[in-house]
N, C-alpha and C positions, 0 to 999 in steps of 0.2 A: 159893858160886857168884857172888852180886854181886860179892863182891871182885874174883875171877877177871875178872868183866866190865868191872868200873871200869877193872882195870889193862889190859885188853886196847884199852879204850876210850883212853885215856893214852897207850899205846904208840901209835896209830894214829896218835891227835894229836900226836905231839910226832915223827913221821915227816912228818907236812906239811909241818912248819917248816921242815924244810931242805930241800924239793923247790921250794919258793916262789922266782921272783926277787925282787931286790933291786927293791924301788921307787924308782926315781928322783923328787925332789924337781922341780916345777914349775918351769919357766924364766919368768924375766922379759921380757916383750914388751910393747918400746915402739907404743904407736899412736898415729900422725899424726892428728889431728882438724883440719878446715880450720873455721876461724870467718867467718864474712861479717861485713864490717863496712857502716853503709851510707853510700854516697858523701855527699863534700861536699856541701850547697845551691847552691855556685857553679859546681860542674859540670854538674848534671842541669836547670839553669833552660833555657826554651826557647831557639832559635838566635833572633838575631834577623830580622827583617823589616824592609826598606826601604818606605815607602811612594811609589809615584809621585807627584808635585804637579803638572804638567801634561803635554802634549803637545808637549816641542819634541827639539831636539836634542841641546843641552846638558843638556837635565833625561835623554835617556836615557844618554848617559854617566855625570852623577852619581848615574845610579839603579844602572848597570853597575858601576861602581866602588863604590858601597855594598854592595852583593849580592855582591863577591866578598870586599868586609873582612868581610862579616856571614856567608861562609861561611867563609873561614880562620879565623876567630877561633871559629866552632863546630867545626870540623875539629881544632884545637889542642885542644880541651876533649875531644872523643871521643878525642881521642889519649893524653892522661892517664889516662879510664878504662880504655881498652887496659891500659895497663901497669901500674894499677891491679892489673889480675885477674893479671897476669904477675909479678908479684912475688911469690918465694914467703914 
């Protein structure tokens, strides 16, 4: 009688194996990691400031004409870290 059952057991299992799909092997997938790097010193230092020396006329032009080299030249530097991040 155990015979009987072993082999009944046997035949059962070895009817699984061929009703089973085939397992397909795991594909390889690339993933993109972004790294932060962190900006130069000479980008992130503050913009400059003009300071006023007196009250006349010419001092508000050379103050006018400071204040706008002291903002292009900050303007140029944010404009770097722009394209900093745009780079892939």
């Amino acid at each position: 009688m155990r015979c009987l059952a072993l082999t009944l057991l046997l035949l059962v299992l070895a009817a699984c194996r061929g009703t089973c799909p085939d397992i397909k092997p795991p594909e390889i997938v690339e993933v993109v990691v972004e790294r932060y790097v962190p900006l130069p010193a000479d980008l992130t230092r503050p913009c400059g400031d003009t300071a006023k020396r007196n009250n006349t006329v010419s001092e508000a032009v050379r103050l006018a004409n400071a204040r706008k080299a002291d903002r292009d030249e900050c303007n140029a530097r944010m404009t770097q870290i722009r394209e900093l991040g745009e780079s892939p």
